[in-house]
C-alpha positions in Angstrom: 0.0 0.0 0.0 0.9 3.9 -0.7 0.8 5.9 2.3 -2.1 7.7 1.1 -3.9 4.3 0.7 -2.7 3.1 3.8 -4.6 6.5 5.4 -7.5 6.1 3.4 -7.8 2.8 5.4 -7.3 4.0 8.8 -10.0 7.1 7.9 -12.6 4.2 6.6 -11.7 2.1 10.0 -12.6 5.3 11.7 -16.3 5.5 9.9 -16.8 1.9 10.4 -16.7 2.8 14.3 -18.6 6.3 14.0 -21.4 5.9 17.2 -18.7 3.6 18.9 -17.4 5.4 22.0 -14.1 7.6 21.3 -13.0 5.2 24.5 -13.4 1.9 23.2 -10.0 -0.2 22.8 -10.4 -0.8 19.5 -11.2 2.9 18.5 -8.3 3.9 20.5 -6.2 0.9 18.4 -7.0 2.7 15.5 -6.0 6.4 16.9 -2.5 4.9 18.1 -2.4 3.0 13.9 -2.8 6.6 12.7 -0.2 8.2 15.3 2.7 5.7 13.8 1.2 6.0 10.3 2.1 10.0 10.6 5.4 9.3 12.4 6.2 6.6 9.5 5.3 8.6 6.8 5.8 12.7 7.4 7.0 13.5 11.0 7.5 12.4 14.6 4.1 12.5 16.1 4.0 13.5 19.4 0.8 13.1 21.4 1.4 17.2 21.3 1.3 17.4 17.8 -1.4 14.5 17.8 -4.0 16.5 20.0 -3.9 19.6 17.9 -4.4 17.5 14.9 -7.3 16.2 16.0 -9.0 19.7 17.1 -7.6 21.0 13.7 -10.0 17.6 12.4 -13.0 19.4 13.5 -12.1 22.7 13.7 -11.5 23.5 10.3 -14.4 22.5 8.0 -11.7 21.4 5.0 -10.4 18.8 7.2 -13.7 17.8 8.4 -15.2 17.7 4.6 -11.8 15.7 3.9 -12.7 12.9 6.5 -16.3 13.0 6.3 -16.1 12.0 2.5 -15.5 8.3 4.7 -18.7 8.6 6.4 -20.5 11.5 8.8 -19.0 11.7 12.0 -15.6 10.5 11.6 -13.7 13.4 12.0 -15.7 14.3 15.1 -14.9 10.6 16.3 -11.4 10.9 15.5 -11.0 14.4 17.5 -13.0 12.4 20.4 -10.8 9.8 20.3 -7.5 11.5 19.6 -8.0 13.6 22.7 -9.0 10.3 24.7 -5.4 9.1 23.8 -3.5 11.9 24.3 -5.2 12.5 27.9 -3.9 9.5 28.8 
């Protein structure tokens, strides 16, 4: 897989679990796949840098439109569950 592929499956893992709690172990699986996918692919990927990603997710309607396209709610799911990981 590309790395943009390899993202495109993490995003549609996301919308398969949009109405599953941001907590689950399975959601917060898929948060730590996409925190080594960044780190592997474009930069280390601090739970710093992590948490503002996922505000920027939901925060800025591109990004939101960009994840969305996967399914409504995923980019509010990923913001729950990125800061859900990075809280702890």
């Amino acid at each position: 897989l590309t790395a943009a592929q390899e993202a495109d499956a993490i995003f549609a893992a996301f919308a398969g679990k949009v109405g599953t709690s941001p907590d689950d172990p399975a959601v917060q699986a898929l948060v730590k796949q996409w925190q080594d996918h960044i780190s592997a692919h474009h930069y280390p990927c601090s739970k710093q840098i992590l948490a503002s990603l996922g505000e920027m997710y939901v925060a800025d309607e591109r990004f939101t439109a960009n994840l969305d396209r996967f399914g409504p709610g995923t980019a509010q799911l990923m913001s729950d569950a990125i800061r859900t990981f990075c809280q702890a």
